[in-house]
C-alpha positions as CSV (number, residue, x, y, z in Angstrom):
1,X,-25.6,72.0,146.2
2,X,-24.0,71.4,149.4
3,X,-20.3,72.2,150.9
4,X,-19.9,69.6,152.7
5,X,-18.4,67.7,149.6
6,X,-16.2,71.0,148.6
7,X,-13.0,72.4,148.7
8,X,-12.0,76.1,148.8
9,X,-9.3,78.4,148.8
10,X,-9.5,82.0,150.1
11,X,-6.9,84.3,149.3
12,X,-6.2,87.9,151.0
13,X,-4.1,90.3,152.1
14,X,-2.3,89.3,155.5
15,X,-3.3,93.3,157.0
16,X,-4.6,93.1,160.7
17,X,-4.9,89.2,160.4
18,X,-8.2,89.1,159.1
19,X,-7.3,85.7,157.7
20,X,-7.5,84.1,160.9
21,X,-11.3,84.8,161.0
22,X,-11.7,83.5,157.5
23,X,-10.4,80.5,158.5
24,X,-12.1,80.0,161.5
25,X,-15.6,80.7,159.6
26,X,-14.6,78.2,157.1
27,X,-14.4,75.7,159.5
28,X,-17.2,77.0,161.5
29,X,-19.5,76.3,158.0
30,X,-18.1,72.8,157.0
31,X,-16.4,72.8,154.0
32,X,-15.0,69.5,153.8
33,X,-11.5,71.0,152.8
34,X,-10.8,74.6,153.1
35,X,-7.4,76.6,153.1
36,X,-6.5,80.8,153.9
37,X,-3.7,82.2,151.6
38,X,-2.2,85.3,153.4
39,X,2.0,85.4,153.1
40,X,3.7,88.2,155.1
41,X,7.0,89.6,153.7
42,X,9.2,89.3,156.3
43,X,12.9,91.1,155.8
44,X,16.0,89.0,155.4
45,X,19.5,90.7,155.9
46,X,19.8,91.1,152.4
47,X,16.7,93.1,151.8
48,X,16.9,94.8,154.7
49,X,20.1,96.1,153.4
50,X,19.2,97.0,150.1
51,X,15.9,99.0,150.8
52,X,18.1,101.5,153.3
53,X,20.6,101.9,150.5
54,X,17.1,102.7,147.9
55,X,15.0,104.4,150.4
56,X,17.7,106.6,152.1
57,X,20.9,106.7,149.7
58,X,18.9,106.9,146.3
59,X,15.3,108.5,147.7
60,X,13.1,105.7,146.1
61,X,11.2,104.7,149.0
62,X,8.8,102.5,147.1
63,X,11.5,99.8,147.7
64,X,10.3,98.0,150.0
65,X,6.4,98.3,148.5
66,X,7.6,96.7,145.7
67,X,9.3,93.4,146.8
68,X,6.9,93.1,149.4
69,X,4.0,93.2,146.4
70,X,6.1,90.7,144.5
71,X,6.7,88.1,147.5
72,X,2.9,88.0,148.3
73,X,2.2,87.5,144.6
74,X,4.8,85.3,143.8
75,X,4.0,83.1,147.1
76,X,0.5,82.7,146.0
77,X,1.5,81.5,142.7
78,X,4.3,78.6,144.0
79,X,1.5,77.5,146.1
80,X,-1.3,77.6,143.5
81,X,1.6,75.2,141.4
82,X,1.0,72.3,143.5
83,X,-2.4,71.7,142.5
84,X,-3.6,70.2,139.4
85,X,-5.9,71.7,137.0
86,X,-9.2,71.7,138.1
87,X,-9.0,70.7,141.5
88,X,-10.5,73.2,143.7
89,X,-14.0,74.1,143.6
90,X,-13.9,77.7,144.7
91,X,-10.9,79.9,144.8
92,X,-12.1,83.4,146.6
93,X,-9.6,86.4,146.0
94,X,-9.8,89.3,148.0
95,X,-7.8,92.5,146.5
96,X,-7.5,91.0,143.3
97,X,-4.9,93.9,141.5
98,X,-2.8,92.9,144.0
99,X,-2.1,89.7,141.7
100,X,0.4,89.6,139.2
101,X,-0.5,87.5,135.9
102,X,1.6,84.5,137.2
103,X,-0.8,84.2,140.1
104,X,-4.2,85.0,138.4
105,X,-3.0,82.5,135.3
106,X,-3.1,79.9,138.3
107,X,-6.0,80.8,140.2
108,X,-7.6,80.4,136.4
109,X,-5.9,76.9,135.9
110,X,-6.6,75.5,139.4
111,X,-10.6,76.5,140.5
112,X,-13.7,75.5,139.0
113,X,-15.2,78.8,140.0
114,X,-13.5,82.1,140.5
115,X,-14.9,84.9,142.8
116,X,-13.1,87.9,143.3
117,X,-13.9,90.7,146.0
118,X,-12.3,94.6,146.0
119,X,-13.4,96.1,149.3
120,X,-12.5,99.2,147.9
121,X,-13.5,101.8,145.4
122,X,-12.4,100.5,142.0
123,X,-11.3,103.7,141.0
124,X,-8.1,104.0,144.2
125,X,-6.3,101.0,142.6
126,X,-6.9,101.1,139.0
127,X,-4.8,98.0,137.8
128,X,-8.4,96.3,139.6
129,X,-9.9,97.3,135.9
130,X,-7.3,94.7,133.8
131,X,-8.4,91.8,136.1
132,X,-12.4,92.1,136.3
133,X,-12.7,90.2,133.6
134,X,-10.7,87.2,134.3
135,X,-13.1,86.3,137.2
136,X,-16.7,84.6,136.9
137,X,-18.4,87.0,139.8
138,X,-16.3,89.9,141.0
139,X,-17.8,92.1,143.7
140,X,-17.7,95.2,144.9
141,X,-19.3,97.4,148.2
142,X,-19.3,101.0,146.6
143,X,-22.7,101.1,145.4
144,X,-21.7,103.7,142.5
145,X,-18.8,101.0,141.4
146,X,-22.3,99.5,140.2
147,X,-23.8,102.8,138.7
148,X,-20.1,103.5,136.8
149,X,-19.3,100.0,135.6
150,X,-21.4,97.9,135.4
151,X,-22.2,98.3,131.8
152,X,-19.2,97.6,131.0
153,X,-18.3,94.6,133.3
154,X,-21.3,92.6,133.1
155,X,-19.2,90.2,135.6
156,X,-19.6,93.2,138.2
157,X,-21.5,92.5,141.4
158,X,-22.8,94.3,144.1
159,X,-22.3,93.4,148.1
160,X,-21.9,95.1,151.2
161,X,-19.3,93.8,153.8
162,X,-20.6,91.7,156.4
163,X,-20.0,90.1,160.3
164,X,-18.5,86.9,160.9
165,X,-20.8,84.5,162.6
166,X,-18.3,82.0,164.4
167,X,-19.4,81.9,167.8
168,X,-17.6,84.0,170.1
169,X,-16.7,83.4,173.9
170,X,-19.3,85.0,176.4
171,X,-17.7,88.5,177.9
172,X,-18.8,91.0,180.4
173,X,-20.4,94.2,178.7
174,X,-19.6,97.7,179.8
175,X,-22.6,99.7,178.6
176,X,-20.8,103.0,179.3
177,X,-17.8,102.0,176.6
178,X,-17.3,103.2,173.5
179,X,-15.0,101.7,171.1
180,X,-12.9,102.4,168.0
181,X,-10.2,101.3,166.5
182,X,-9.1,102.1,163.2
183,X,-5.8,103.5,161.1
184,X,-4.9,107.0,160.9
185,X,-6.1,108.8,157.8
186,X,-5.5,112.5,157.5
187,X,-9.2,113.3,156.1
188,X,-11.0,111.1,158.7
189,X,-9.3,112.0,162.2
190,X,-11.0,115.5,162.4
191,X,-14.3,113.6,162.1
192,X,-13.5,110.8,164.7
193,X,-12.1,114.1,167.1
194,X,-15.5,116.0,166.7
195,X,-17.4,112.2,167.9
196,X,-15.1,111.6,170.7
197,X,-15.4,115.5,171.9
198,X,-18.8,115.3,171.6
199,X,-19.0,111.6,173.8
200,X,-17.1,113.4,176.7
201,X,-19.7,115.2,177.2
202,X,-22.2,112.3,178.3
203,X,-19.2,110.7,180.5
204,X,-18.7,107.5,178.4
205,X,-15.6,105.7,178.8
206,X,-13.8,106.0,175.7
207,X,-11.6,103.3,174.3
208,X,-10.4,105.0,171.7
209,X,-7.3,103.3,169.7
210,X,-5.8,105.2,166.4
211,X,-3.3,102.9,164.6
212,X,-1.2,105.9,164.1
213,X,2.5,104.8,163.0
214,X,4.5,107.5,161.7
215,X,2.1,110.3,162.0
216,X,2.1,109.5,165.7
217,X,4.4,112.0,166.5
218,X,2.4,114.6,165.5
219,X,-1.2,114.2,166.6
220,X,-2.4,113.9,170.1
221,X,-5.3,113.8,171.9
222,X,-6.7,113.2,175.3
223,X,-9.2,110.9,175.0
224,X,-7.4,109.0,172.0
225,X,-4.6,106.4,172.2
226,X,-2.5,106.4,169.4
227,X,-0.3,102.8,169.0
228,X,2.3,102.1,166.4
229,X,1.2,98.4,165.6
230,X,-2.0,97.1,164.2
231,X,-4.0,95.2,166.6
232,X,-5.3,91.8,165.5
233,X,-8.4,91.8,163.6
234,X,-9.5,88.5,166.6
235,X,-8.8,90.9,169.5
236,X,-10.3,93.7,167.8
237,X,-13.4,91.4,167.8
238,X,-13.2,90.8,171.5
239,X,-12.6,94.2,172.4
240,X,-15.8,95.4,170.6
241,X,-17.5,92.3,172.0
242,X,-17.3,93.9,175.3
243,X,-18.0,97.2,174.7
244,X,-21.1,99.1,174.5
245,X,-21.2,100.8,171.7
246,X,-19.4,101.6,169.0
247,X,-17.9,104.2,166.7
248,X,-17.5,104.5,162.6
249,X,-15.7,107.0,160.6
250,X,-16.5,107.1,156.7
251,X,-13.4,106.5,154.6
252,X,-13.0,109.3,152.2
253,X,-12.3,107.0,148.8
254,X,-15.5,105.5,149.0
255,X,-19.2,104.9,150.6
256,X,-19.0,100.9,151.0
257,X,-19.7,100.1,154.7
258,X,-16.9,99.5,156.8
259,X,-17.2,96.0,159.2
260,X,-17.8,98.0,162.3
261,X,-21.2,98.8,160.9
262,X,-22.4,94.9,160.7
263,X,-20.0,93.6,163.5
264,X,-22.5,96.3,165.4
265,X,-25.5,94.4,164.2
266,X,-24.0,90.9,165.1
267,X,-23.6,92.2,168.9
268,X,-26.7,94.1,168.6
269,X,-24.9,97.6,170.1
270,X,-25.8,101.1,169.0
271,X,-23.4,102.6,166.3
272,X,-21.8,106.7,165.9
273,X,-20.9,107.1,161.9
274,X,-20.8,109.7,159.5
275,X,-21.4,107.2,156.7
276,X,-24.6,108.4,155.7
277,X,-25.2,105.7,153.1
278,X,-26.4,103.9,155.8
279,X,-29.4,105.3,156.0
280,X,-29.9,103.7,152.6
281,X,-30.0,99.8,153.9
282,X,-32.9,98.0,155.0
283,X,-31.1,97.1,158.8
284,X,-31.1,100.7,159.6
285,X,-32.9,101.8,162.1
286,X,-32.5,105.2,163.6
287,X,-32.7,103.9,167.5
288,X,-29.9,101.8,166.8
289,X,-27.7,104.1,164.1
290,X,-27.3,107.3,165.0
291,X,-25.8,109.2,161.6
292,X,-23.6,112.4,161.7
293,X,-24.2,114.5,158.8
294,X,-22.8,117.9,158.1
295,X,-20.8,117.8,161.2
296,X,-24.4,117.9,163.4
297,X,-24.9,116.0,166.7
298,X,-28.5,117.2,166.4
299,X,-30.4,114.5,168.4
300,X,-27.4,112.5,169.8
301,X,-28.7,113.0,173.7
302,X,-32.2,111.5,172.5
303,X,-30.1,109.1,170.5
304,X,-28.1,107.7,173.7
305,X,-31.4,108.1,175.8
306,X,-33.4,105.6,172.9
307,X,-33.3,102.0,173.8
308,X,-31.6,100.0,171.4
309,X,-34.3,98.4,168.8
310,X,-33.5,94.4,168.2
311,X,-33.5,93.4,164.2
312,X,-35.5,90.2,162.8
313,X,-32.7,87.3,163.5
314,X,-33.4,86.7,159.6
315,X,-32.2,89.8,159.0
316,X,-29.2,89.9,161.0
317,X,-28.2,86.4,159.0
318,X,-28.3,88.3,156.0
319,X,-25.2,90.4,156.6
320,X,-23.1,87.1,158.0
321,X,-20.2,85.8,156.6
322,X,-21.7,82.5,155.9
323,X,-24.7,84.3,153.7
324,X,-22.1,86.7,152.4
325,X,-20.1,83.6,151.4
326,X,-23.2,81.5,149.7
327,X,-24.0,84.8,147.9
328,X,-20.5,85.3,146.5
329,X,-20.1,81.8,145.6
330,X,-23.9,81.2,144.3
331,X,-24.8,78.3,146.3
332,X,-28.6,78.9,146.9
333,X,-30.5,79.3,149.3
334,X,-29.1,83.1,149.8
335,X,-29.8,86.4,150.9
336,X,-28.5,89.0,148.4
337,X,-26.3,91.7,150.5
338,X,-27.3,94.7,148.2
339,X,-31.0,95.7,149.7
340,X,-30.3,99.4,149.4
341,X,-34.1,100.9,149.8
C-alpha cells in the first residue's frame, strides 16, 4: 500500500500549534489529500460575559473549560458532517476523551480506519477508558499503560513520541546554548532549577523560557525567563535548531518521552533529562544523553567534555514522524517505535 492514492484527517488539540507541523509533514509525505483539525475557542461578548458572572460572581471557574471543551468537540463533529460515509481512509485522533459521542459517532461513520493516540498516562484523564474501544489501534507512550491495560484492551498499542522530519531551514548553531522551553508545573520546576544552577557553572548560555502564566508572579529566577504566552510549537523548533544543546524535565504523571528527547536526535545535539526511562531505549547512548537520577550531576563535566556520538541514520528514521505515522496507521514497511531493551 501506498499514500499517494489516500486521504487523511488528523485531528488534535490546537495547544502550542502543533498542528501546523502535522500539516506540514503531511504534505512533506504525499498524501494525495490530507486535512489538520484543531479549532480554537475564541470568546464572543456573550461568553465573555457569562464566564465573569460564573467564575467571579458564582465561584465555578470551570466555566470557561467547559464551553471551550464543547466548541472543539462540537466543531469537529459539524465538520466530520460534510463527509459521506466511508470517505476517508485514515482519520488520526490525538487526545481522544477530549471527544464527545457526537464527534467519535462521526469519526466512526466517516474513516475506513481509526487510529487514536493519548500522549498521556491513561490514568490523568480517565474518560480515555470509555473510548479505547471505539478505535481499531489506539496508542499510547507510557510503557506501563501497556503493562496495566493491555489485557484488557487488546486494541492497546505501544509507541514512543517522535521528531518531525520536514526539512528545516539551515541556521547558525551556538554550541555554548542551552535551550528549554516548557510550561510551568509545580513538581517539575525544582528539577529544571537544580539543571540550570548546575549549567552556570560551565558558563553556557542559557536560554531558558518557562511558559509560566499565572504562577508567574510568584517564581523567579535568574537565569530563567518566565513568559505568559505559549510560544509556537514552529519557533520552538527553530529555536532548538539553533541551539546546542538541550534540556528535558520528566513530567510527573507519567514516563512516556517528551518530543525534546527525539527532536534532540533529529538535530543530533546532546540532551540534560531526568527521565531515566531513557536509558531503557535502543537510541540511548550515554555520550549523547546525559541522565539525572536522584538529583546527581555525578559525571556531567565528563559528560560536556565527551564528543557527541552520531546514531545509524536508520535509526534516527525510526523515531520520525513519517515512520511513527506508517506505524500508527499500519502501512508496512515500518519501524515499530517501542524497542525498549
Amino acid at each position: 500500500m501506498t499514500i499517494a492514492d489516500k486521504n487523511i484527517i488528523v485531528i488534535l488539540p490546537p495547544e502550542f500549534e502543533l498542528y501546523k507541523a502535522i500539516d506540514k509533514n503531511l504534505q512533506y509525505m504525499g498524501f494525495a489529500q490530507w486535512q489538520v483539525l484543531s479549532p480554537k475557542f475564541k470568546h464572543s461578548f456573550k461568553t465573555r460575559v457569562a464566564n465573569f458572572v460564573f467564575k467571579h460572581l458564582l465561584g465555578r471557574k470551570e466555566y470557561k473549560r467547559k464551553i471551550v471543551a464543547t466548541y472543539y468537540s462540537n466543531t469537529i463533529a459539524r465538520h466530520l458532517k460534510s463527509y459521506q460515509t466511508q470517505s476517508v481512509d485514515f482519520i488520526v485522533v490525538v487526545r481522544p476523551d477530549l471527544l464527545q459521542d457526537d464527534a467519535l459517532n462521526e469519526v466512526a461513520r466517516v474513516a475506513r480506519k481509526k487510529v487514536a493516540y493519548q500522549w498521556d498516562g491513561l490514568a490523568r484523564f480517565p474518560r480515555v477508558f470509555d473510548v479505547i474501544a471505539r478505535f481499531d489501534r489506539f496508542f499510547v507512550f507510557d510503557p506501563n499503560d501497556i503493562t496495566a491495560y493491555q489485557s484488557q484492551y487488546p486494541n492497546l498499542l505501544a509507541c514512543t513520541n517522535f521528531y518531525f522530519d520536514f526539512p528545516m531551514p539551515h541556521v547558525q548553531v551556538n554550541a555554548r546554548e542551552v535551550m528549554y522551553a516548557g510550561a510551568y508545573q509545580a513538581g517539575r520546576v525544582a528539577s529544571l532549577v537544580k539543571m540550570v544552577d548546575q549549567l552556570q557553572k560551565y558558563n553556557y548560555e542559557l536560554n531558558i523560557q518557562l511558559i509560566a502564566g499565572s504562577n508567574s508572579h510568584h517564581f523567579s529566577h535568574p537565569q530563567i525567563k518566565c513568559i505568559t504566552r505559549c510560544v509556537s510549537f514552529l519557533t520552538y523548533l527553530e529555536s532548538s535548531l539553533k541551539a546546542g544543546m538541550l534540556l528535558d524535565i520528566k513530567a510527573c504523571e507519567h514516563n512516556g518521552l517528551s518530543f525534546r528527547i527525539f527532536e534532540a536526535m533529529r538535530y543530533g545535539k546532546k540532551l540534560i533529562t531526568d527521565n531515566a526511562t531513557v536509558k531503557r531505549y535502543d537510541f540511548y547512548r550515554p555520550e549523547n544523553i546525559f541522565v539525572v537520577e536522584n538529583g546527581s550531576f555525578e559525571g556531567l563535566s565528563q559528560f560536556l567534555n565527551t564528543p557527541y556520538v552520531p546514531l545509524p541514520p536508520s535509526l534516527v528514521r525510526k523515531y520520525s514522524f513519517t515512520n511513527w505515522l506508517m506505524y500508527a496507521l499500519d502501512i508496512p514497511p515500518y519501524q515499530k517505535t517501542v524497542n525498549i531493551i
